[in-house]
C-alpha positions as CSV (number, residue, x, y, z in Angstrom):
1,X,-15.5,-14.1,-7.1
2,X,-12.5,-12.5,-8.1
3,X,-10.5,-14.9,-11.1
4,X,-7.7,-12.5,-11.2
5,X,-5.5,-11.3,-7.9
6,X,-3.2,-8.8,-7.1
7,X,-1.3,-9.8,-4.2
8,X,0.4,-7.4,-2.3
9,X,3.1,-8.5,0.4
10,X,3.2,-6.3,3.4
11,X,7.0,-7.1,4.2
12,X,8.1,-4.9,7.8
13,X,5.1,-2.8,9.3
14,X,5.6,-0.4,12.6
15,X,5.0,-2.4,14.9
16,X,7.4,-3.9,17.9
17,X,7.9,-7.4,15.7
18,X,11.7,-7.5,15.2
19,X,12.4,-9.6,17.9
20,X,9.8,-11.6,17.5
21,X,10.9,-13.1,14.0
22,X,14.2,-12.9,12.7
23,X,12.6,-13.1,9.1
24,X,11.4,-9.4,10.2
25,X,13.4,-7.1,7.8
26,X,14.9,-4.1,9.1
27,X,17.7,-2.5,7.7
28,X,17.6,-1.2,4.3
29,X,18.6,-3.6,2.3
30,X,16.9,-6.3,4.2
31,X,13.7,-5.0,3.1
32,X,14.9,-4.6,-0.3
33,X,16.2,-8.3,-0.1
34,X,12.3,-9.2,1.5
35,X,10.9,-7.4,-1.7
36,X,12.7,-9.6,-4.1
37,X,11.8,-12.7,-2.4
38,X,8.4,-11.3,-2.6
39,X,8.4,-10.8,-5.6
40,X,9.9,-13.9,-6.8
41,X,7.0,-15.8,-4.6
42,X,4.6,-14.3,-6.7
43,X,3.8,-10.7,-5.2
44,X,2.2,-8.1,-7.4
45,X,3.3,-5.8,-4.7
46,X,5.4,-5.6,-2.0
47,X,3.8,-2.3,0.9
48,X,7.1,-0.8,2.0
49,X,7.5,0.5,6.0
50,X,11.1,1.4,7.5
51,X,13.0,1.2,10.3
52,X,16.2,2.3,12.4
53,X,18.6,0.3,11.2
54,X,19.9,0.6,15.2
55,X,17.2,-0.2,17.0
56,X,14.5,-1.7,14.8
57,X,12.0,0.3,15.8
58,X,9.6,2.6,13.3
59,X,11.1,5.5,11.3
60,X,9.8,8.4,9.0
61,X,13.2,9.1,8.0
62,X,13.2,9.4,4.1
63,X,16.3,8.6,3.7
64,X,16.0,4.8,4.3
65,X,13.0,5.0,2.1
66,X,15.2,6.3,-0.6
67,X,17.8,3.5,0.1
68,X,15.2,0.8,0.0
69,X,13.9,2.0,-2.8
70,X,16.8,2.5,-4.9
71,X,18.0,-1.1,-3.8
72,X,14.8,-2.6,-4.9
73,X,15.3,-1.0,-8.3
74,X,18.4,-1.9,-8.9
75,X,17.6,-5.3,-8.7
76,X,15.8,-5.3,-11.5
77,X,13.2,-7.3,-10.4
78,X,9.7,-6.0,-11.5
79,X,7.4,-5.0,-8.7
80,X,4.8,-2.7,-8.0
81,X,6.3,-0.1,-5.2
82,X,4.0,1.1,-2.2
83,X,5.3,3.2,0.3
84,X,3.4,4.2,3.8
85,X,2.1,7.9,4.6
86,X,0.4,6.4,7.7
87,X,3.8,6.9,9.9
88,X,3.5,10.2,11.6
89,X,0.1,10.5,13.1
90,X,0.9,8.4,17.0
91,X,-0.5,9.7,20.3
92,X,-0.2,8.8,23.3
93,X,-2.3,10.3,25.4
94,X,-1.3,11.0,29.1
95,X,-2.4,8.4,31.9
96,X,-5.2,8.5,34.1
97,X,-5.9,12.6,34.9
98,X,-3.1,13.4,32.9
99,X,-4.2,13.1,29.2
100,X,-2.0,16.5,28.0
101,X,1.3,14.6,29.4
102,X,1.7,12.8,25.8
103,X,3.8,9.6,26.5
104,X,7.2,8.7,24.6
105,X,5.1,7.1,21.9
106,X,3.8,10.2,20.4
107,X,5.1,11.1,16.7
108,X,2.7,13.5,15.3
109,X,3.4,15.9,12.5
110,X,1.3,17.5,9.8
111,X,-0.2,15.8,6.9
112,X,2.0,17.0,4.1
113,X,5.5,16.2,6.3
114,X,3.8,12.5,6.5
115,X,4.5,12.6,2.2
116,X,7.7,14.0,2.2
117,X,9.4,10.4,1.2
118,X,6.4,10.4,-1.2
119,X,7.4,13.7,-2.6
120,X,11.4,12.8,-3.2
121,X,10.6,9.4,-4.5
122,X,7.6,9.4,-6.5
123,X,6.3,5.2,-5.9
124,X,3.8,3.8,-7.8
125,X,1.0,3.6,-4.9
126,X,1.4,5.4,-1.4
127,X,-1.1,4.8,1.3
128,X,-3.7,7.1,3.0
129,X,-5.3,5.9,6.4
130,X,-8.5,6.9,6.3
131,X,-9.6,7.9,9.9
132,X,-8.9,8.3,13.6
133,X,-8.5,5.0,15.4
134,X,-8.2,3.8,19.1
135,X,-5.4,1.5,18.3
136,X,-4.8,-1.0,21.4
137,X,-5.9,-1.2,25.1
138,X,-4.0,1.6,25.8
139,X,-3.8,5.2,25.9
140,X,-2.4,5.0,22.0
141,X,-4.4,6.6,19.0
142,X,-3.6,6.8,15.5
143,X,-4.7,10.5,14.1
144,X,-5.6,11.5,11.0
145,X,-8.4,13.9,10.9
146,X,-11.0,15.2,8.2
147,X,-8.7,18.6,7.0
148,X,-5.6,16.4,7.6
149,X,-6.8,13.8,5.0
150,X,-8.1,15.9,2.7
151,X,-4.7,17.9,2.3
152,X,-3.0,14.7,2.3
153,X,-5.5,13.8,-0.8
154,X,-4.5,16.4,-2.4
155,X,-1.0,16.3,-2.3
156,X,-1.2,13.0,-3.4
157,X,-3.2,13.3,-6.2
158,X,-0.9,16.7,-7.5
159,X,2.0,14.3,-7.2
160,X,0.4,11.8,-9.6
161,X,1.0,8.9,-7.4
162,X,-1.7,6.2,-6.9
163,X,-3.8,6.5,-3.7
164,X,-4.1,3.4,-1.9
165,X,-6.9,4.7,1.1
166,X,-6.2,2.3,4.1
167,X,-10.1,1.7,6.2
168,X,-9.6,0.6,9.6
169,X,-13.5,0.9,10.4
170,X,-16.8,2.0,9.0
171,X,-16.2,5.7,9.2
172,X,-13.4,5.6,7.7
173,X,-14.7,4.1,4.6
174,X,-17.9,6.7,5.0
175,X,-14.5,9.4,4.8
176,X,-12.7,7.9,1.9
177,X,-16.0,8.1,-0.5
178,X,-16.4,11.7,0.8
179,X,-13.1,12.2,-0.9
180,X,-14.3,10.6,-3.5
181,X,-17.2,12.7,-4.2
182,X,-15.1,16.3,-3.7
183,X,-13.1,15.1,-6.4
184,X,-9.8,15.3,-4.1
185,X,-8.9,11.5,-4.9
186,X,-8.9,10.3,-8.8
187,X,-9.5,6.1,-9.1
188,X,-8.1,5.5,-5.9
189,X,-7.3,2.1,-4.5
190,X,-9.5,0.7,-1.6
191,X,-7.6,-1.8,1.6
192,X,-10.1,-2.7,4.2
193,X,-7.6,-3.5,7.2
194,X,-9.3,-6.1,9.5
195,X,-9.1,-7.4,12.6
196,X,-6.9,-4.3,14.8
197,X,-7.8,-3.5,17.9
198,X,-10.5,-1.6,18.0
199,X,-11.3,-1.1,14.8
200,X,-13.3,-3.3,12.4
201,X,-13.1,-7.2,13.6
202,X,-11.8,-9.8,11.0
203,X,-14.9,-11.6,10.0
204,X,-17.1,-12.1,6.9
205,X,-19.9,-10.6,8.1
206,X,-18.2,-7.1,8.3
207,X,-16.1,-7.1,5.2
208,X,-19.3,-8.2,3.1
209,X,-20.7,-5.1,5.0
210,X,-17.6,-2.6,4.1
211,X,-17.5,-4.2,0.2
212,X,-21.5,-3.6,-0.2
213,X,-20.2,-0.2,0.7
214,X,-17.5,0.2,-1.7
215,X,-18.0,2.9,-4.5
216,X,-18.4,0.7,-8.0
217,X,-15.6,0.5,-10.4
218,X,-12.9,0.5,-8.1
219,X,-10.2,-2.1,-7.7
220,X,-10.2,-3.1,-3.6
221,X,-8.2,-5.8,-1.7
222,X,-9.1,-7.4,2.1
223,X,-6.5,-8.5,4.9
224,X,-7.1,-9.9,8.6
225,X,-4.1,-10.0,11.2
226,X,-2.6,-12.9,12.8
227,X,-4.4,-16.2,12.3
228,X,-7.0,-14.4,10.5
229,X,-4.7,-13.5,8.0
230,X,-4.9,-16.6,5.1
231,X,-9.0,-16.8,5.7
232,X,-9.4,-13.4,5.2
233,X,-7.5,-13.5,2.1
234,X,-9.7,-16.0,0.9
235,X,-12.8,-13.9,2.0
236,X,-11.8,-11.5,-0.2
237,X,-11.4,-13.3,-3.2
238,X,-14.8,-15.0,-2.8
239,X,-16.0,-10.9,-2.6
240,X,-14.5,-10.1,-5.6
241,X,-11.1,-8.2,-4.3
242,X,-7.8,-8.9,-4.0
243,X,-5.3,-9.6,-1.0
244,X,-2.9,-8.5,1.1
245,X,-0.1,-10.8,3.6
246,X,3.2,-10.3,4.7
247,X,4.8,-10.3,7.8
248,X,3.7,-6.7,8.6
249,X,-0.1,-8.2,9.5
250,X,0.9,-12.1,10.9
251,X,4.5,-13.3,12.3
252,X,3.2,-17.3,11.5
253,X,2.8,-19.6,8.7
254,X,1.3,-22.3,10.6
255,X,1.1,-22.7,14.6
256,X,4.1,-22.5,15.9
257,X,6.3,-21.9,12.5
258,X,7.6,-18.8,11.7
259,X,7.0,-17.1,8.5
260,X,9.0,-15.0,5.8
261,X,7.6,-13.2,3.4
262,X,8.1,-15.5,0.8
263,X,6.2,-18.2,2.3
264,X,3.3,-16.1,3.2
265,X,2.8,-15.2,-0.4
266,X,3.5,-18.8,-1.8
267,X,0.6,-19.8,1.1
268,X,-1.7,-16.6,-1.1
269,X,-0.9,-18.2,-4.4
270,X,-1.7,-21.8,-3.1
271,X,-5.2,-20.5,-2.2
272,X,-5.5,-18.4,-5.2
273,X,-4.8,-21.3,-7.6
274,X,-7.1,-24.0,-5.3
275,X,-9.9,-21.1,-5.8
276,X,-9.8,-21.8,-9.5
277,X,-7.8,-18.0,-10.1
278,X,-4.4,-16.9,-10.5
279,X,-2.2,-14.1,-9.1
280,X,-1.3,-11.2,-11.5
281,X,2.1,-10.4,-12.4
282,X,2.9,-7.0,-11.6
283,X,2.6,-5.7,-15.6
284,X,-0.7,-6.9,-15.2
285,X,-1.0,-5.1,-12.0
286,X,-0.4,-2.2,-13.1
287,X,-2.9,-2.2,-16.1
288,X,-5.7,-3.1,-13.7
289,X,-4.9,-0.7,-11.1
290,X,-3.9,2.2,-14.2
291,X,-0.5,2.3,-12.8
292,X,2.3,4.3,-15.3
293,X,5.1,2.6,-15.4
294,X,7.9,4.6,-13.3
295,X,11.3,4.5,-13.0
């Protein structure tokens, strides 16, 4: 068991959840204003997507990266900063006998212009998703090949920012300690996502599985989606790791009440602290994950 948690807060995501919580930040500075409650609920870290301000829906644009984080560090409220690379790497394939007719929900670009924002901004932890996945019942795959992730690895690791690799499924964890082993990643940080359709299901017996896989030494966290979300945290502690929530993975505190941020991560600390551990501030974050301090 894990005594001593990181929690990082997941606080907008990609997905089509604006209009299904009005706690769902979108602009900017609402997701600068979510990262502050966050933090003040007792985050470690607070996992940073954007949108269009206009439409809510998922953006690469690095300006509203820059804006968020510029507004969360002027707050001057300390928190650990993790930005997505996963945005970028959307396919929809054609329907039916039509597979090269790529539908409206394609956004696919190359694994360096996925890190641009990264580049410009420098954050103390981007992600890396580790794999190809089949993401839905529909004709919509996330893409992120071998070469692509390994010259996304190495970009990251030239820019001196944390890598935190993102494993959506077995393979992808079999990836991520390839990396390991070519030397392209240095002390990297592990997430097991659970529970996405299809990739690996939110249950004990498969994250034991993935953490009995985990190269030693390094510092890994657990999440499930939706109503798997709390248990999995828990899961992970009992495994040693350390937790992710947020309204990015789960909409719901408890059936049929919304959540905010700040409630999700006050529900983590509760189940920290009832565990017998307690959550690390982010100074202490950053000395167990090696962090620098930036600026």
């Amino acid at each position: 068991m894990n005594h001593d948690v990181i929690i990082t807060c997941a606080l907008t995501g990609a997905g089509d959840t604006a209009g299904k919580n009005s706690a769902v930040p979108v602009t900017p500075a609402q997701i600068a204003a979510a990262a502050v409650e966050a933090a003040k609920a007792g985050a470690t870290v607070v996992h940073c997507h954007v949108r269009n301000p206009e439409t809510g829906k998922a953006s690469r644009d690095p300006a509203l990266y820059r804006e968020v984080v510029e507004r969360i560090r002027e707050t001057g409220v300390d928190i650990i900063v993790n930005l997505t690379a996963g945005m970028g790497g959307d396919l929809e394939i054609g329907a039916g006998e039509h597979p090269m007719s790529f539908g409206p929900g394609t956004d696919l670009v190359g694994p360096l212009e996925r890190l641009v924002h990264v580049e410009q901004l420098l954050p103390d932890i981007c992600t890396l998703d580790c794999g190809t996945l089949n993401f839905g019942d529909g004709d919509m795959i996330y893409v992120s090949t071998p070469a692509a992730l390994r010259a996304g690895a190495r970009r990251i690791t030239e820019l001196g920012v944390k890598a935190e690799l993102e494993i959506f499924d077995t393979g992808h964890l079999w990836f991520a300690k390839q990396m390991i082993h070519e030397g392209l990643l240095k002390d990297p940080l592990i997430q097991l996502c659970l529970g996405i359709p299809w990739g690996a299901p939110a249950d004990t017996t498969t994250m034991k599985a993935m953490v009995d896989n985990l190269p030693p030494g390094l510092v890994w966290a657990g999440f499930g989606i939706g109503r798997a979300q709390m248990p999995m945290a828990a899961q992970a502690i009992l495994l040693g790791g350390h937790v992710r929530v947020g309204l990015e993975d789960n909409l719901w505190l408890d059936r049929g009440v919304p959540a905010t941020n700040g409630s999700l991560v006050e529900r983590a600390v509760e189940i920290i602290t009832r565990l017998g551990a307690r959550p690390l501030t982010p100074a202490e974050g950053r000395i167990k994950m090696n962090l620098g301090r930036r600026v």
